[in-house]
mmCIF file as Biopython writes it, N, C-alpha, C and O atoms, coordinates in Angstrom:
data_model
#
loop_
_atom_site.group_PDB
_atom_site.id
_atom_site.type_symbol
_atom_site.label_atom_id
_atom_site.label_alt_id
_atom_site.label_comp_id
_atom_site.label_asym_id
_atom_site.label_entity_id
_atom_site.label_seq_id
_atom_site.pdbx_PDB_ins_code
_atom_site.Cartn_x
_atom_site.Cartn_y
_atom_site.Cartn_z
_atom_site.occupancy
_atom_site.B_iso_or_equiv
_atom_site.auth_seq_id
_atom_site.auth_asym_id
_atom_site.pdbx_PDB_model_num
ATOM 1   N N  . UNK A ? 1  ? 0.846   -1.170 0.000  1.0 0.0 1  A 1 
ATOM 2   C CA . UNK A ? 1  ? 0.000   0.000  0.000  1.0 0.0 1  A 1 
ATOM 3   C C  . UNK A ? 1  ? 0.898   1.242  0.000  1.0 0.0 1  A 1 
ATOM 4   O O  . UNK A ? 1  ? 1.893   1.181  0.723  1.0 0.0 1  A 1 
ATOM 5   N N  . UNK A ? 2  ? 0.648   2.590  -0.853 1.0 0.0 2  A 1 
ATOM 6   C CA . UNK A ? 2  ? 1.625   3.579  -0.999 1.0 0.0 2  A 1 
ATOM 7   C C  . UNK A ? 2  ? 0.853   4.666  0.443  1.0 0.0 2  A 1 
ATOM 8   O O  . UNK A ? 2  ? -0.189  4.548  1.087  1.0 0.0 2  A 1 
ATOM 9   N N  . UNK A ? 3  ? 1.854   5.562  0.468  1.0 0.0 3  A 1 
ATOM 10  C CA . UNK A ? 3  ? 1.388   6.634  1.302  1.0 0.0 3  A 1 
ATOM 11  C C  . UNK A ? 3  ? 0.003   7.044  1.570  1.0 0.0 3  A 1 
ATOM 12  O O  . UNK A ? 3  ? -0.720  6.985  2.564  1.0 0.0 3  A 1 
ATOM 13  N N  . UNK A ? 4  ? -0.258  7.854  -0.662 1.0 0.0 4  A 1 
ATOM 14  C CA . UNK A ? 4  ? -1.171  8.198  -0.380 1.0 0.0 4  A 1 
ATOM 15  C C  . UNK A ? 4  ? -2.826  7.771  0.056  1.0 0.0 4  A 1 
ATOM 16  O O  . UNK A ? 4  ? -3.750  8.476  0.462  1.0 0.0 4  A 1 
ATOM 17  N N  . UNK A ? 5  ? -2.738  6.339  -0.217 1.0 0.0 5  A 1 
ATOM 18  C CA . UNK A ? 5  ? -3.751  5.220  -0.128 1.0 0.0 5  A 1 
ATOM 19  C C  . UNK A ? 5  ? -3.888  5.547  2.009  1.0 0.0 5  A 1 
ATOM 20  O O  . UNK A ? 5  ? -4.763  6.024  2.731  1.0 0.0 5  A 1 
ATOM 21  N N  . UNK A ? 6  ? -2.442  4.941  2.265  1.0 0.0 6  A 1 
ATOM 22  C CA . UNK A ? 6  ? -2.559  4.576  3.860  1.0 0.0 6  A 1 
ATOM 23  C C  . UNK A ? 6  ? -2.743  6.363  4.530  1.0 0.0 6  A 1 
ATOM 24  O O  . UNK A ? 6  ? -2.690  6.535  5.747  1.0 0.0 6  A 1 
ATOM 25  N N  . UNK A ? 7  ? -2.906  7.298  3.782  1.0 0.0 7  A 1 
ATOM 26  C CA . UNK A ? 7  ? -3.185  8.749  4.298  1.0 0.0 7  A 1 
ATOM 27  C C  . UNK A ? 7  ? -4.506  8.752  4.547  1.0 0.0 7  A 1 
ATOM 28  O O  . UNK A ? 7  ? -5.000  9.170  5.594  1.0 0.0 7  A 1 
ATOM 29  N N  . UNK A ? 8  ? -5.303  8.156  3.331  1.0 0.0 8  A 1 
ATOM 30  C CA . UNK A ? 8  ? -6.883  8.226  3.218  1.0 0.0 8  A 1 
ATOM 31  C C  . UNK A ? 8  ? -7.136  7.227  4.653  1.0 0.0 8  A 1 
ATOM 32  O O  . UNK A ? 8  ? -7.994  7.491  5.495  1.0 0.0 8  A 1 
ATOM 33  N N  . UNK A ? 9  ? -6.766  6.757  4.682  1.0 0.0 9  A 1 
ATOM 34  C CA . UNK A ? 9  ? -7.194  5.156  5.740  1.0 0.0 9  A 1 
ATOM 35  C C  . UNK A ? 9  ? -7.052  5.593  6.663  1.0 0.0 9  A 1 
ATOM 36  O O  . UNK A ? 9  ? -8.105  5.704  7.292  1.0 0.0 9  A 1 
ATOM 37  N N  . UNK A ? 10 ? -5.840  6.100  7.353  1.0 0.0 10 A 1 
ATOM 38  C CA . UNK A ? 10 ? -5.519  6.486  8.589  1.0 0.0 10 A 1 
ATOM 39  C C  . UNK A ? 10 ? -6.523  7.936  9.145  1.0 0.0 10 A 1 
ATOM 40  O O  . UNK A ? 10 ? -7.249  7.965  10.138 1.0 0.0 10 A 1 
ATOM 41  N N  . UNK A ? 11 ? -6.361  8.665  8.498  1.0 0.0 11 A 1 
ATOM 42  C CA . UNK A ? 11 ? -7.789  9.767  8.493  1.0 0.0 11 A 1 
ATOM 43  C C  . UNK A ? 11 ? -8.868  9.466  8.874  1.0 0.0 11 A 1 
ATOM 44  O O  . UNK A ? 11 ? -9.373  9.796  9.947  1.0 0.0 11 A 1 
ATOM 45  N N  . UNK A ? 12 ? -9.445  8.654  7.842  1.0 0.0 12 A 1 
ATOM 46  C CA . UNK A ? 12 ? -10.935 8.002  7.831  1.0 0.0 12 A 1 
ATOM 47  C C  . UNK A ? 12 ? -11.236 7.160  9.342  1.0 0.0 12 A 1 
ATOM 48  O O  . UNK A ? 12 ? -12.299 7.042  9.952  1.0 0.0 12 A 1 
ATOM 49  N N  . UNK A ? 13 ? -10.117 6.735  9.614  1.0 0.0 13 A 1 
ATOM 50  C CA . UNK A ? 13 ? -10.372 5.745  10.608 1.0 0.0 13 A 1 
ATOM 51  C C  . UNK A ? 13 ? -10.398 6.334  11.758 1.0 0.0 13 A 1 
ATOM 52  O O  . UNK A ? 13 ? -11.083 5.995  12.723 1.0 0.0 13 A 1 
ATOM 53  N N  . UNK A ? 14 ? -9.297  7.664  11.658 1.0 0.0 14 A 1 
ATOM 54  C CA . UNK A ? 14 ? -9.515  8.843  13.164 1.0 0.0 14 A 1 
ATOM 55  C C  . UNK A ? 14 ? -10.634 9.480  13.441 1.0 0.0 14 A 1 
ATOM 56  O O  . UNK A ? 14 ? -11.010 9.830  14.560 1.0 0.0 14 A 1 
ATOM 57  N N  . UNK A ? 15 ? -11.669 9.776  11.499 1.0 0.0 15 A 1 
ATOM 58  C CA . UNK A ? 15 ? -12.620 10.714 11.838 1.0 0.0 15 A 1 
ATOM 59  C C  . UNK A ? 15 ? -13.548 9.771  12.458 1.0 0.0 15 A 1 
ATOM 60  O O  . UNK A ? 15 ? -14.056 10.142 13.516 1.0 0.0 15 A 1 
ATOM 61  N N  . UNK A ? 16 ? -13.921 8.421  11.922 1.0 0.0 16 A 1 
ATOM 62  C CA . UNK A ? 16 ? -15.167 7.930  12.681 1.0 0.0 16 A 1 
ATOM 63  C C  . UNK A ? 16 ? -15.042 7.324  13.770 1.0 0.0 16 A 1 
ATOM 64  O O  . UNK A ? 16 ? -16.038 6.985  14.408 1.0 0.0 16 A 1 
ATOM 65  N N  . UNK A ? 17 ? -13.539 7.022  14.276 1.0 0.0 17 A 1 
ATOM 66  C CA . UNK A ? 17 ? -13.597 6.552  15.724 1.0 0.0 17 A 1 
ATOM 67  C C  . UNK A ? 17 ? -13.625 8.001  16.745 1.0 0.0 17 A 1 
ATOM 68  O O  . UNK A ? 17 ? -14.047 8.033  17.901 1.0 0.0 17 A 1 
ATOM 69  N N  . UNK A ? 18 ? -13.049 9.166  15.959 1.0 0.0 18 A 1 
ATOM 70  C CA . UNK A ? 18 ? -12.827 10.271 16.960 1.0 0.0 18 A 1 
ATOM 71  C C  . UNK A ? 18 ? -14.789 10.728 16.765 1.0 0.0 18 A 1 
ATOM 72  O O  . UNK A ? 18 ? -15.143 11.418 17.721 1.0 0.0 18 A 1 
ATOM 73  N N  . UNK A ? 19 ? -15.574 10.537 16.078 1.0 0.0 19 A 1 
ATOM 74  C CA . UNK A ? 19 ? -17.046 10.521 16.036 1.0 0.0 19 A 1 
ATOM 75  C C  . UNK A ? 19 ? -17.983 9.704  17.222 1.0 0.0 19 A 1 
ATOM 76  O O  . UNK A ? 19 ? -18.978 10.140 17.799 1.0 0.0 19 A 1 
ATOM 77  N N  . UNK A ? 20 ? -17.384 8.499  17.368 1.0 0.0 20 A 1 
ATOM 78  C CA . UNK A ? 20 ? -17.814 7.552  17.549 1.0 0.0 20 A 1 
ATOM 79  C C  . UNK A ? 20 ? -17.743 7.690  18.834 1.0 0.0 20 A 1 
ATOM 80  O O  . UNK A ? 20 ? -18.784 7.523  19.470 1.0 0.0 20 A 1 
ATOM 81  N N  . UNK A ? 21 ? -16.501 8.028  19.548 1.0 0.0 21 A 1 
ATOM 82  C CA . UNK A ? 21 ? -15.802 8.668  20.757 1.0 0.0 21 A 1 
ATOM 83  C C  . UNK A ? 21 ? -16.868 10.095 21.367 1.0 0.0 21 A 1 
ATOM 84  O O  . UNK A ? 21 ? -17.261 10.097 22.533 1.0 0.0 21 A 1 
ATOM 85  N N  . UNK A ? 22 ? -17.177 11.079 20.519 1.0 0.0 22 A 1 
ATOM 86  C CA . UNK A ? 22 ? -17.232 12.223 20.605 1.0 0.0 22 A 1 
ATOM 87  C C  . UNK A ? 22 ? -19.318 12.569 20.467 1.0 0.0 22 A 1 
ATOM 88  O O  . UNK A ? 22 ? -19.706 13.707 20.731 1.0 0.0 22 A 1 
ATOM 89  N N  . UNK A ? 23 ? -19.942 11.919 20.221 1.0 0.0 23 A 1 
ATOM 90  C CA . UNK A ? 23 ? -21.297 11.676 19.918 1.0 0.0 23 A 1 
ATOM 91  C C  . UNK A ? 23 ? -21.916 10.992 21.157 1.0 0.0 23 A 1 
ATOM 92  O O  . UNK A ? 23 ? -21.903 9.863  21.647 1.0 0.0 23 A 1 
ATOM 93  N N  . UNK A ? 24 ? -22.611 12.519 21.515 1.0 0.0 24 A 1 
ATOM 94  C CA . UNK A ? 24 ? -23.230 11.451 22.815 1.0 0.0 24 A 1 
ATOM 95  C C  . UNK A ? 24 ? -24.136 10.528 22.901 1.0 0.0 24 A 1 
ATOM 96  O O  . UNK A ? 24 ? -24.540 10.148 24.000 1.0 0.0 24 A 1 
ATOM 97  N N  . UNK A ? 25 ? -24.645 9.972  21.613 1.0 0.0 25 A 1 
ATOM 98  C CA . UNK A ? 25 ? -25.713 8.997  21.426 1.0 0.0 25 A 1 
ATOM 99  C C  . UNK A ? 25 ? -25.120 7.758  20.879 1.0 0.0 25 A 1 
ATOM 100 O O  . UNK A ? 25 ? -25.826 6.791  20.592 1.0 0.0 25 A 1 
ATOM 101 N N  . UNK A ? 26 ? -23.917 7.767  20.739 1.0 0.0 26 A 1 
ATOM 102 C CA . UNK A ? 26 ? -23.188 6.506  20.759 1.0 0.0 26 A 1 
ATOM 103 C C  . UNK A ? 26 ? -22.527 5.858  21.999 1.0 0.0 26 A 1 
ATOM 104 O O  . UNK A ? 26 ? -22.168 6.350  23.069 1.0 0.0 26 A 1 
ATOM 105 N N  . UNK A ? 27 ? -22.470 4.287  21.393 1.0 0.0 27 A 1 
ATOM 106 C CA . UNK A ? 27 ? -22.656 3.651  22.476 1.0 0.0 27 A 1 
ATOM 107 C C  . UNK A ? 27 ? -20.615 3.802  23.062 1.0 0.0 27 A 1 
ATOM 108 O O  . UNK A ? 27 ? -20.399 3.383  24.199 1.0 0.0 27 A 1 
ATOM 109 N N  . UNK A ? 28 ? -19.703 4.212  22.478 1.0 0.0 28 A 1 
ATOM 110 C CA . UNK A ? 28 ? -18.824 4.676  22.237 1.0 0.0 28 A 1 
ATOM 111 C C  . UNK A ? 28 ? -18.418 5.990  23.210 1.0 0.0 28 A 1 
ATOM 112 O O  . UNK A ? 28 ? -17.281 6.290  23.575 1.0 0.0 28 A 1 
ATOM 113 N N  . UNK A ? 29 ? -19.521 6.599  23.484 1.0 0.0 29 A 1 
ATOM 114 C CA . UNK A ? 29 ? -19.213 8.164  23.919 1.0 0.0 29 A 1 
ATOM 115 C C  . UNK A ? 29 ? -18.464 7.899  25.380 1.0 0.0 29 A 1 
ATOM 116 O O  . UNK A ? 29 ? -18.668 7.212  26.382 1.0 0.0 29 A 1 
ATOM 117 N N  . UNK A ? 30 ? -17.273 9.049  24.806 1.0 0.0 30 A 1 
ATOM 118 C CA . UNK A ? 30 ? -16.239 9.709  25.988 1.0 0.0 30 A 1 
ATOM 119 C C  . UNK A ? 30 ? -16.478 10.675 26.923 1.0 0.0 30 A 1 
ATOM 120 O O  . UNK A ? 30 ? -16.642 10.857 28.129 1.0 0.0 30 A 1 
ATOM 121 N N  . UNK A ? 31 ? -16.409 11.448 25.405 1.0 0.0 31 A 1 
ATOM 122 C CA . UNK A ? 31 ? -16.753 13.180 25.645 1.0 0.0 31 A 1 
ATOM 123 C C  . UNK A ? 31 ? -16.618 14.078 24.868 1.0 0.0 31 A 1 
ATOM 124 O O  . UNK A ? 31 ? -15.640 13.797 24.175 1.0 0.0 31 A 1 
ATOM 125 N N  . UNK A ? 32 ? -17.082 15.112 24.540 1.0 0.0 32 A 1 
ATOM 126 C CA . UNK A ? 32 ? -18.016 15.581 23.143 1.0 0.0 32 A 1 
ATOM 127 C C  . UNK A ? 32 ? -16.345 16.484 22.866 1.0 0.0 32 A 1 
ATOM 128 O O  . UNK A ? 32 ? -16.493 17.291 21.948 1.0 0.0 32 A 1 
ATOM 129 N N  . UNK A ? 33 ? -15.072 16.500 23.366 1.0 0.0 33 A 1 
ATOM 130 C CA . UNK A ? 33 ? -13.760 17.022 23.222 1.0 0.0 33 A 1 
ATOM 131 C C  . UNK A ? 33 ? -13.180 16.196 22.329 1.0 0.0 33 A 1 
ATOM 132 O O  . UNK A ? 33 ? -12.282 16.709 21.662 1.0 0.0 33 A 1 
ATOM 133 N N  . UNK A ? 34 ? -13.485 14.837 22.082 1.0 0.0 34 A 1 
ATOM 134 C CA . UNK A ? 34 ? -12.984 13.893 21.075 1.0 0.0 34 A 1 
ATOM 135 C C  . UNK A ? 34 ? -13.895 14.916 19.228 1.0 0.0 34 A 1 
ATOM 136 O O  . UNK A ? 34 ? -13.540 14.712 18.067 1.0 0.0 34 A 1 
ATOM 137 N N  . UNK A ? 35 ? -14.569 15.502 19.514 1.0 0.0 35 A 1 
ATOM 138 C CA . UNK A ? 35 ? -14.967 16.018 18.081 1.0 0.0 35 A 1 
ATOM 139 C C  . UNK A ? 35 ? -13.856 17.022 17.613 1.0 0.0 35 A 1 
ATOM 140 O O  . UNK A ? 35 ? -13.622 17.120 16.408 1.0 0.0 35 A 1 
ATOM 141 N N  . UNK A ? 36 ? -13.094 17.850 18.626 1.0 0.0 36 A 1 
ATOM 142 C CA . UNK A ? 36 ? -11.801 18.899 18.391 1.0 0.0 36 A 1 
ATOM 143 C C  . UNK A ? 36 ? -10.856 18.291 17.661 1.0 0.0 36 A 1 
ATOM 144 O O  . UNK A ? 36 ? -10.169 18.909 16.848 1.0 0.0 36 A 1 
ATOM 145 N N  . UNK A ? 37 ? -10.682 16.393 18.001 1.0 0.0 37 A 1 
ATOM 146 C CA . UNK A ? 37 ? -9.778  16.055 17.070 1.0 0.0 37 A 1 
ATOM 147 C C  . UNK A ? 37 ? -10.584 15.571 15.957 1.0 0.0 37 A 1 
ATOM 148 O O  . UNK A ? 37 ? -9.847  15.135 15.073 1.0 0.0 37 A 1 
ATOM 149 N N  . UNK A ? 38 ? -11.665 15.496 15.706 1.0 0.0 38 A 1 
ATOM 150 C CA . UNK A ? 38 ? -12.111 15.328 14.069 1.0 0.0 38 A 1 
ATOM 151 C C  . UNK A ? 38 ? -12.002 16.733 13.507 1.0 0.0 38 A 1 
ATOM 152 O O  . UNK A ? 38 ? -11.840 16.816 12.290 1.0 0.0 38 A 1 
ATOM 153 N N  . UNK A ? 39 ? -12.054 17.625 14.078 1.0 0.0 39 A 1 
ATOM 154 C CA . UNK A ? 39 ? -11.862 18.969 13.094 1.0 0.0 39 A 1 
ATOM 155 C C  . UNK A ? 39 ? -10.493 19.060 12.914 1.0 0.0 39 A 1 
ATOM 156 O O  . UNK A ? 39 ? -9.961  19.433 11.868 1.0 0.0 39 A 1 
ATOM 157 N N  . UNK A ? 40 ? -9.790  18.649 14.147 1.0 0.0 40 A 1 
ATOM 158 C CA . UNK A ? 40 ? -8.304  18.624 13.729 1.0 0.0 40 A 1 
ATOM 159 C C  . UNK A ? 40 ? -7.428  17.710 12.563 1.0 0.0 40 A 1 
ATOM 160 O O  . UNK A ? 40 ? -6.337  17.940 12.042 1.0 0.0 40 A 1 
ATOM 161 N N  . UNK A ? 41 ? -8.625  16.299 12.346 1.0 0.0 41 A 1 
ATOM 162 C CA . UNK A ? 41 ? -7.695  16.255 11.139 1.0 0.0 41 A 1 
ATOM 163 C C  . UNK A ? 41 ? -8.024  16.306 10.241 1.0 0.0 41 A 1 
ATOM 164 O O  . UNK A ? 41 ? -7.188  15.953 9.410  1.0 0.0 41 A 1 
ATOM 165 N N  . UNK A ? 42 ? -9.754  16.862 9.526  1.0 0.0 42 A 1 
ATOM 166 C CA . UNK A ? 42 ? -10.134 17.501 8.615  1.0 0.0 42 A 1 
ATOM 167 C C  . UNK A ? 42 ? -9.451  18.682 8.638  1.0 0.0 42 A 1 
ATOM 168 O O  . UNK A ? 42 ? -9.479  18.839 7.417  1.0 0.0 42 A 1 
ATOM 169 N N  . UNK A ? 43 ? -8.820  19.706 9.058  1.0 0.0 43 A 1 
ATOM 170 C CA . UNK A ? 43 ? -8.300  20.571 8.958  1.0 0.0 43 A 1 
ATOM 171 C C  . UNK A ? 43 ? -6.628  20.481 8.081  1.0 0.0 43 A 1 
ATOM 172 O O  . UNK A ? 43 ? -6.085  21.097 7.164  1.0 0.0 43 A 1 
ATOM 173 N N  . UNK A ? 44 ? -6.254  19.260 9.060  1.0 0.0 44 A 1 
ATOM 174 C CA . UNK A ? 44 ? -4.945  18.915 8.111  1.0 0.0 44 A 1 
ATOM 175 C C  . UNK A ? 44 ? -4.866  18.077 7.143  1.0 0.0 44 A 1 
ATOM 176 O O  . UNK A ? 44 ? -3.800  17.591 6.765  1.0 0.0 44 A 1 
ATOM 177 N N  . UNK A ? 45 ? -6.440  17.723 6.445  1.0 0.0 45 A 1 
ATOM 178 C CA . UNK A ? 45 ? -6.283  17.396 5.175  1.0 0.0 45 A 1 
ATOM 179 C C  . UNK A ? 45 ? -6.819  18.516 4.035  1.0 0.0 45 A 1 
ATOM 180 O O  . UNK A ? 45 ? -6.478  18.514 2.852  1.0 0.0 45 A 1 
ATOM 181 N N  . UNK A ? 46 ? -7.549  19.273 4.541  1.0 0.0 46 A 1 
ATOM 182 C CA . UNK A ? 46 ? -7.794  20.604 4.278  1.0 0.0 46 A 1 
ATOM 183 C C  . UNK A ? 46 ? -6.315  21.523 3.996  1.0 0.0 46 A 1 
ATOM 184 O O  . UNK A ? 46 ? -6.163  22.112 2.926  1.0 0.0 46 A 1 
ATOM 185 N N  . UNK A ? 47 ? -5.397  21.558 4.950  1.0 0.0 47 A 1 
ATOM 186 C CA . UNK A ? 47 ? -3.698  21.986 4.487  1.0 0.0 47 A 1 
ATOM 187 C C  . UNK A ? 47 ? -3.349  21.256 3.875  1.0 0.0 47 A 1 
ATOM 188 O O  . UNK A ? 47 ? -2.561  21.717 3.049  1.0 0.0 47 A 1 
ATOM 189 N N  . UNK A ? 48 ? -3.512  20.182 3.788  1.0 0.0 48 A 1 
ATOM 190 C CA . UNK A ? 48 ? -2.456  19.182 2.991  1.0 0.0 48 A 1 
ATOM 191 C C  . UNK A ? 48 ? -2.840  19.260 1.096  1.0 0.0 48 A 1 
ATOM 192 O O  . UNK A ? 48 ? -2.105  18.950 0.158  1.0 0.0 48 A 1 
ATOM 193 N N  . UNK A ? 49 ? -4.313  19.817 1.086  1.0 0.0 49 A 1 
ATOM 194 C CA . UNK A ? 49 ? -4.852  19.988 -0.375 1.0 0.0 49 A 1 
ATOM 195 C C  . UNK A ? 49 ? -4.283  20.825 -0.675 1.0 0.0 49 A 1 
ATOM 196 O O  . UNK A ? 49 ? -3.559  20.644 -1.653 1.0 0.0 49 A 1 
ATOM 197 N N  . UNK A ? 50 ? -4.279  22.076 -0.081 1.0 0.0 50 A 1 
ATOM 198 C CA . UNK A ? 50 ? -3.912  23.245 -0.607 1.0 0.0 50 A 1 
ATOM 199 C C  . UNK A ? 50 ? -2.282  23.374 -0.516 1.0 0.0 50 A 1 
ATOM 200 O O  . UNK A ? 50 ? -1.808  24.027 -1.445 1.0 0.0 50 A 1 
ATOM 201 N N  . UNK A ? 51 ? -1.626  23.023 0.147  1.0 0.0 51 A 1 
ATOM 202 C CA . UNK A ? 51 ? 0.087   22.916 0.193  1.0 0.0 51 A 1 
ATOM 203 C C  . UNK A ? 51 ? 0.981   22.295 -0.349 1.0 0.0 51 A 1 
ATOM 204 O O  . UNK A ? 51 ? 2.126   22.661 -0.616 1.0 0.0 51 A 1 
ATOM 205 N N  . UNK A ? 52 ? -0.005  20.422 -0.691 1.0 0.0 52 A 1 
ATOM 206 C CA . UNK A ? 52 ? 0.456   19.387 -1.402 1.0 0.0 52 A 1 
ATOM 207 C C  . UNK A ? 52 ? 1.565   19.023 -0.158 1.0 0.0 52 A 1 
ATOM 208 O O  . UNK A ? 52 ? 2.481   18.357 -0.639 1.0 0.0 52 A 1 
ATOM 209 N N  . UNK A ? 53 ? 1.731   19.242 1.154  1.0 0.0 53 A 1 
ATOM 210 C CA . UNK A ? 53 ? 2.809   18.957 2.222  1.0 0.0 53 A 1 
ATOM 211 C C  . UNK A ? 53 ? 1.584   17.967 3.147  1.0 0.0 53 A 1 
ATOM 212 O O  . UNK A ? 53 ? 0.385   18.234 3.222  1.0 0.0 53 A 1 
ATOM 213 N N  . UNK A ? 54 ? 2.187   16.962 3.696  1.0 0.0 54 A 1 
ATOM 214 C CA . UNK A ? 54 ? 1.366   16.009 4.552  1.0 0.0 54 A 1 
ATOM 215 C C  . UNK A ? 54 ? 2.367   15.559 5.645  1.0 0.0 54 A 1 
ATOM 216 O O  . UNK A ? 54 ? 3.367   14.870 5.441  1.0 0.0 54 A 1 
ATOM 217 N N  . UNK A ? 55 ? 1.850   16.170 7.124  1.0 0.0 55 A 1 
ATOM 218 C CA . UNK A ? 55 ? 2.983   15.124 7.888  1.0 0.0 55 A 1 
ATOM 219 C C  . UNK A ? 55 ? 3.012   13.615 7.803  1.0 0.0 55 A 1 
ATOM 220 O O  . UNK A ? 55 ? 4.004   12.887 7.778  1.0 0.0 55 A 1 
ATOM 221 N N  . UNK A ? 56 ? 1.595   13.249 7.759  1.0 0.0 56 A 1 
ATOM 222 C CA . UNK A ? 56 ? 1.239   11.987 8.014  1.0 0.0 56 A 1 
ATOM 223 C C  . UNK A ? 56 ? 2.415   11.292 6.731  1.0 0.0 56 A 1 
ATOM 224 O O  . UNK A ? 56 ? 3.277   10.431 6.908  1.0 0.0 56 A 1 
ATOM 225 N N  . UNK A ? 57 ? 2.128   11.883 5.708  1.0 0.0 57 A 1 
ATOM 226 C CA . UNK A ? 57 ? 3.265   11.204 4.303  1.0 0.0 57 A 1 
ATOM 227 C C  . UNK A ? 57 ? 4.600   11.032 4.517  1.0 0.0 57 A 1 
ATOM 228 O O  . UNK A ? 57 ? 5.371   10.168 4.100  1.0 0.0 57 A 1 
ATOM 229 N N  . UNK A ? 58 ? 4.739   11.825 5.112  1.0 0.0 58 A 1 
ATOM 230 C CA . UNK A ? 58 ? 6.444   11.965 5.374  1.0 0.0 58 A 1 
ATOM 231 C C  . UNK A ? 58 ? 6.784   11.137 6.410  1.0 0.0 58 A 1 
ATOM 232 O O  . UNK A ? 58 ? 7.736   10.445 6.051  1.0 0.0 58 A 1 
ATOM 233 N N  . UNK A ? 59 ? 6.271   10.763 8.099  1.0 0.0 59 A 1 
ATOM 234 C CA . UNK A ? 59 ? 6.053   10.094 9.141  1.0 0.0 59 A 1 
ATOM 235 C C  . UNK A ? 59 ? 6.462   8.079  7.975  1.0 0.0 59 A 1 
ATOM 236 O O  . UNK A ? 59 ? 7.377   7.256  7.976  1.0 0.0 59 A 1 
ATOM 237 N N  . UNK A ? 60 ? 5.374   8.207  7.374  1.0 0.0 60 A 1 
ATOM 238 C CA . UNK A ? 60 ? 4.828   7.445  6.474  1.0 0.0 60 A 1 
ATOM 239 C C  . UNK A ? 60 ? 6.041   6.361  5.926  1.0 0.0 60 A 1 
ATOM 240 O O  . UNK A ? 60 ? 6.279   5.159  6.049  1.0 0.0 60 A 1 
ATOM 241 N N  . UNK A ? 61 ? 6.722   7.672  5.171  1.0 0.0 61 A 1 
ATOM 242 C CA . UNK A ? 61 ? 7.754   7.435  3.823  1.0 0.0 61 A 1 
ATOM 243 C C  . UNK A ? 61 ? 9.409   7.204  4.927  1.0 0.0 61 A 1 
ATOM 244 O O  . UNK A ? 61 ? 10.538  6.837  4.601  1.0 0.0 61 A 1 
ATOM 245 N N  . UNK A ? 62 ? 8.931   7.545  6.021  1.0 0.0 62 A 1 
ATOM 246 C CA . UNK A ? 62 ? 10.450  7.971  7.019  1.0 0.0 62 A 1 
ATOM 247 C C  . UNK A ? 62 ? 10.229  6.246  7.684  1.0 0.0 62 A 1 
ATOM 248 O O  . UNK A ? 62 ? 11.067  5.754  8.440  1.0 0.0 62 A 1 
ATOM 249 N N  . UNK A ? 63 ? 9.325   5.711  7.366  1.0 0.0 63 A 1 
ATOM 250 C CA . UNK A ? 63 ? 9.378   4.374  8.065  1.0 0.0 63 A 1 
ATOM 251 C C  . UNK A ? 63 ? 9.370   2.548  6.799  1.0 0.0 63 A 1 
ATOM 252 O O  . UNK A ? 63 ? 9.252   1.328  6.693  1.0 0.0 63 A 1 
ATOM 253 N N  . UNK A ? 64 ? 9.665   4.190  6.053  1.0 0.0 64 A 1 
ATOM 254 C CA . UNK A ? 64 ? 9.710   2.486  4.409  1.0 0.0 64 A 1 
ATOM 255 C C  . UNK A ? 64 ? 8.417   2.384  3.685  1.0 0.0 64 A 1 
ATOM 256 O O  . UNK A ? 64 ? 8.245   1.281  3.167  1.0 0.0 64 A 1 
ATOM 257 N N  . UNK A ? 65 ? 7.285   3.413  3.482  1.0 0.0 65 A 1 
ATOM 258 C CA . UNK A ? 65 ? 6.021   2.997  2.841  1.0 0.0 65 A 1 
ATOM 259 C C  . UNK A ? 65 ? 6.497   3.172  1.799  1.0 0.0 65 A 1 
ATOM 260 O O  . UNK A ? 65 ? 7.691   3.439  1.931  1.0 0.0 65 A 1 
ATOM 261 N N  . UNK A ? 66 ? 6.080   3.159  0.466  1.0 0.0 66 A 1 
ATOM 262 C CA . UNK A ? 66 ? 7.003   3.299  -0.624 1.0 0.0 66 A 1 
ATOM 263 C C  . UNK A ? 66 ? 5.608   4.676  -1.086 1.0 0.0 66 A 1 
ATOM 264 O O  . UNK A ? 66 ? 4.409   4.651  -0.808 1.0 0.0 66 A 1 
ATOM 265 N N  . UNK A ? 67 ? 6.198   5.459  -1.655 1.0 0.0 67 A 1 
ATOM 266 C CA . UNK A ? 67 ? 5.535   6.783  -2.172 1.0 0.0 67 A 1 
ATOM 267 C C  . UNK A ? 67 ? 4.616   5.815  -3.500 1.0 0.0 67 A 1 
ATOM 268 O O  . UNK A ? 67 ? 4.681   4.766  -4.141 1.0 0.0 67 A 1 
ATOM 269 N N  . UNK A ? 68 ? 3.552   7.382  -3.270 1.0 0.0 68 A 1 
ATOM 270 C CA . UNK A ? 68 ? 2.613   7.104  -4.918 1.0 0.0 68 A 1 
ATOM 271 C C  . UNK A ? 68 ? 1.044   7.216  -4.798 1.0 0.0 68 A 1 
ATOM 272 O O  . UNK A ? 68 ? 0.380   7.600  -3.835 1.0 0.0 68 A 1 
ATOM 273 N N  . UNK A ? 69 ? 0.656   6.802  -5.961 1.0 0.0 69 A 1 
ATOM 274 C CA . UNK A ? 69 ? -1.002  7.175  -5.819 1.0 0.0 69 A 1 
ATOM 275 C C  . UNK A ? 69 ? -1.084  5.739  -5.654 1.0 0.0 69 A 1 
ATOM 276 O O  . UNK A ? 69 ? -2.176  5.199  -5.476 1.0 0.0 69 A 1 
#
């Protein structure tokens, strides 16, 4: 799997567990402070569109993922 594949995954998987966490009608719920980190990493895929720079990619590529679409 390349970066940009395991970027989408790793995201996806923060927004609906940090949802899942953060929703007080789930059976899941923490506390409604777990939603700060779903804006937080819609936000840094939101920078990452507009900059084309991703920490998560680099973290990624610094541990052997091999780059690409």
């Amino acid at each position: 799997m390349t970066t940009w594949r395991l970027v989408r995954v790793i995201a996806g998987t923060f927004i609906l567990l940090s949802l899942a966490l953060g929703i007080p009608g789930s059976p899941l719920f923490a506390s409604e402070w777990w939603l700060a980190f779903t804006a937080f990493v819609g936000l840094n895929l939101l920078q990452s569109g507009l900059t084309r720079w991703c920490l998560m990619e680099t973290l990624l590529r610094k541990f052997g993922v091999p780059p690409g679409c």
